[in-house]
C-alpha angles and dihedrals in degrees: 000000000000094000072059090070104092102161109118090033120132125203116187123225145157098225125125089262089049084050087051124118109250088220085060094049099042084051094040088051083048088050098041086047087052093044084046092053098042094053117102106172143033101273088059098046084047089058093048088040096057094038085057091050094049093042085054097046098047082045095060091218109138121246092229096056087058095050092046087060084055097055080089100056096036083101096055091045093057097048088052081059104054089045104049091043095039086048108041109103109229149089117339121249086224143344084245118110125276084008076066081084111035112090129212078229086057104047089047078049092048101055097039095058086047098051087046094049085047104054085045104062086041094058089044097051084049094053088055095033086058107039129047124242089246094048087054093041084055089041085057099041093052081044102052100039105111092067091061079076094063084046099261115161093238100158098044087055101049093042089059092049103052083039084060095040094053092040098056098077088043085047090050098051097050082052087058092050101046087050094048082048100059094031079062086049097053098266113152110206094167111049125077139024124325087265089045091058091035096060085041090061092060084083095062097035097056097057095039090053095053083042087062091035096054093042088051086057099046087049094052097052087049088055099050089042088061093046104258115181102156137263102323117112097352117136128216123250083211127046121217114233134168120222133180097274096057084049085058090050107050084040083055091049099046094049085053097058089039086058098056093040082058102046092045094063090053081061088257 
């Protein structure tokens, strides 16, 4: 289950998303959450649904590689579902026991929250598969750049969230690790009851915390031995430019969200 997590992985490329500007993706995911958001039928999802494909073909990234980041929010999903279609005032499915309770309301409800929570966390995965944690910590950081003049600390945010992003998959795999290491030691984490597996799991917390801990150290210290002092007066390997392409993007984008504002409003 945990070589399923995916989030923070890079996979390099040389495909017109991967060329992209990471300015240009990190606006064009703003814009598809908000169209996503924003879409109530089933002409609008289709819309979404067929800029993500294409997003994902012209991307190169497998399908497969997207829906094995979901495996660790199936169970969220589904309980989005009962609940939507439990919940939903409306007309009953059938007069026969527990179906008594679920709605047709609630079922078109239903699929519709789980489509959109699906094609969330996959155009989310995509942003992260196709652009580098330093390119989206630079992308921040150029973004977000107008609030440095009321002294917010832009470039110390955006450094420990692309730190975070590019230390999940490394966390993940000394988890691994740690858990391979006691199984071969005798430790049971799926029998008995949820307190049972929770205490089981102290065995696992205590050396992965002094793991982080001891990797925070060793990159501080790298930091301050290359003279890190934060972002003034640092310059950039790698200079941020937009081209034509990244224009067309953010045009398709924002058509796209000006679609499904306006279908929305015909009740599609």
């Amino acid at each position: 289950m945990l070589k399923d997590i995916t989030l923070g992985q890079y996979f390099p490329g040389d495909t017109p998303i991967h060329r992209l500007d990471p300015r240009t993706k990190l606006l064009c995911l703003i814009l598809f959450i908000v169209a996503l958001f924003c879409a109530r039928w089933l002409v609008t999802y289709g819309l979404v649904a067929a800029a993500l494909i294409a997003c994902i073909v012209i991307s190169g990234v497998s399908f497969r590689a997207l829906t094995k980041g979901l495996k660790t929010v199936y169970i969220i999903v589904a309980f989005t579902a009962v609940m939507n279609l439990f919940f939903t005032p409306g007309t009953p499915i059938a007069d026969v026991a527990i179906l008594r309770h679920a709605t047709w309301e609630g079922a078109r409800t239903a699929c519709f929250m789980m489509a959109r929570i699906v094609m969330l966390i996959m155009g989310s995965f995509l942003l992260t598969y196709t652009t580098s944690p330093i390119a989206l910590t630079n992308a921040l950081d150029k973004l977000l750049g107008p609030l440095k003049k009321l002294h917010f600390p832009v470039h110390e945010l955006t450094l420990m969230m692309s730190l975070a992003l590019r230390f999940i998959p490394t966390l993940i795999e000394e988890t691994d690790k740690i858990m391979s290491a006691q199984k071969a030691r005798g430790a049971d984490f799926e029998s008995g009851n949820i307190l049972r597996r929770a205490k089981a799991l102290v065995p696992i917390l205590v050396p992965l915390f002094v793991s982080a801990f001891r990797r925070a150290d060793e990159l501080a210290t790298a930091m301050e031995s290359r003279c890190y002092h934060g972002g003034e007066g640092r310059t950039a390997l790698h200079v941020l430019r937009y081209r034509t392409a990244d224009y067309i993007a953010l045009a398709l984008f924002v058509l796209l969200t000006a679609a499904v504002i306006v279908l929305r409003r015909f009740g599609l």
